[in-house]
N, C-alpha and C positions, 0 to 999 in steps of 0.2 A: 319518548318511545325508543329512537336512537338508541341511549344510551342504557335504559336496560336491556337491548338487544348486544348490544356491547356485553352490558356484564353476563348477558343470558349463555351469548354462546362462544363469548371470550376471543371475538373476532372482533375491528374494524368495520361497525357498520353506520357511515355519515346519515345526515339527513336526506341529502340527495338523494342515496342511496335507495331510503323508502322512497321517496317521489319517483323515481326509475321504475319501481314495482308496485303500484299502486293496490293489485288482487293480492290476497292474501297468498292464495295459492303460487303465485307468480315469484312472490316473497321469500317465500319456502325452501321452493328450486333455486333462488340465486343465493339464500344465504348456507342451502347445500353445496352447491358450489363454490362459495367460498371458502366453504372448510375443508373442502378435496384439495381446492389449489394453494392454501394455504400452510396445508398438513402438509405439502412432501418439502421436506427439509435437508437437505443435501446435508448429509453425513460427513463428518471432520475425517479428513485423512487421518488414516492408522501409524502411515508409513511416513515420519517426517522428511527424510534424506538421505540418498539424494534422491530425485525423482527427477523423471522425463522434460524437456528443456517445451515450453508452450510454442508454435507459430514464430509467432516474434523476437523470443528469446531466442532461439533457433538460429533465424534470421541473421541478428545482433551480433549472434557466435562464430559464422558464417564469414558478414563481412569484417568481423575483426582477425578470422584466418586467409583470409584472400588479402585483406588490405589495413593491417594495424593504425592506419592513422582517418581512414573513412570512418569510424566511431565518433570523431570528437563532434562529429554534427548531433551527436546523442549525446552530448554534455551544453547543459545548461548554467551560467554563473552569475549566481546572485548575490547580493550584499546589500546589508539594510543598514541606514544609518538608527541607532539607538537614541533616545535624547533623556535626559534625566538617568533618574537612580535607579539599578537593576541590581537584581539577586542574582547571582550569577550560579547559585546554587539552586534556587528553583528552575531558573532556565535551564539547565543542565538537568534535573531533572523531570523537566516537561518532556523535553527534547529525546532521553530515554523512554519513555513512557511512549513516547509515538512511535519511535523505533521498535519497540515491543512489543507491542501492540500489530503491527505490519511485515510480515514477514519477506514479503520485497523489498523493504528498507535494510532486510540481512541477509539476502540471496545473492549468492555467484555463481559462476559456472564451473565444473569441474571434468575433465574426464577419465571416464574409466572406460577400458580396453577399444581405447579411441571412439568411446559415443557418447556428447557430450551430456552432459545432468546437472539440474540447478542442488546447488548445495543451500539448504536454509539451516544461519548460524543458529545456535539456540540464543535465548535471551539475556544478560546480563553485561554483553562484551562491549565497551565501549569503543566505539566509532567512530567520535568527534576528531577532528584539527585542531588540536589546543596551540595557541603561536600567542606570543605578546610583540604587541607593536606598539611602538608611539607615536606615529602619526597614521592619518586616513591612506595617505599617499602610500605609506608603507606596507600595511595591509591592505592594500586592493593589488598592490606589487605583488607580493607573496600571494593573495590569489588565483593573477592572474600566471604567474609561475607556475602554481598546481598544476591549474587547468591546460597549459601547456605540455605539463608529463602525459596528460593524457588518462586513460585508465586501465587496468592490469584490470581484464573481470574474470581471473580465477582469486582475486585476493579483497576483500571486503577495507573499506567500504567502499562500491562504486563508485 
């Protein structure tokens, strides 16, 4: 029953679901209602960038103009060791495809006539740290280097 109510009214409706509503009538009204609250679907921004900086962004932007170096508590470093054979080409293009896909993974901050606005890059610019090293020792060095410059959040990437 579930499941042609599923295809019947192109909603999420579990077994539970019935068992919660046993009357027919009762049925009705909630799977009205889940079509009301189901239906409003927040509309795609028109206007890509820049736009309005959120709360926290805000924030972010805040203590990087009062105190440039209180940010690096918002930097996190991580490092995975790999083991075996990797395509360095599919990971490279996973790793685009998340960035793409997420528009905070290309956002900075920008401002115009001194009021700050997150700039979102468009899609295809690459992001990555490309460094060759030869040993582990040497690349967590040069990490830990980055992560010491700190971060410029008018310049991508984070």
């Amino acid at each position: 029953i579930a499941s042609q109510l599923k295809r019947t009214f192109q909603r999420e409706i579990s077994a539970a679901f019935l068992f919660q509503h046993p009357i027919l009538a009762d049925l009705g009204a909630a799977i009205d209602a889940l079509q009301q609250s189901q239906s409003e679907v927040i509309a795609k921004r028109s206007k890509i960038s820049p736009i309005p900086l959120s709360c926290h962004q805000e924030s972010m932007w805040l203590i990087d103009r009062l105190s440039p170096h209180a940010k690096l508590q918002y930097m996190v470093l991580y490092a995975y060791r790999i083991e075996g054979a990797l395509d360095l080409s599919k990971l490279q293009k996973s790793l685009e495809t998340i960035v793409s896909r997420h528009e905070m993974l290309r956002t900075c901050f920008i401002e115009k006539n001194g009021e700050p606005l997150q700039w979102i890059e468009s899609k295809g610019r690459d992001f990555f740290l490309k460094f060759s090293k030869k040993s582990e020792k040497e690349a967590l060095s040069f990490l830990y280097e980055k992560m010491s410059e700190g971060m410029d959040l008018s310049r991508l990437p984070l």
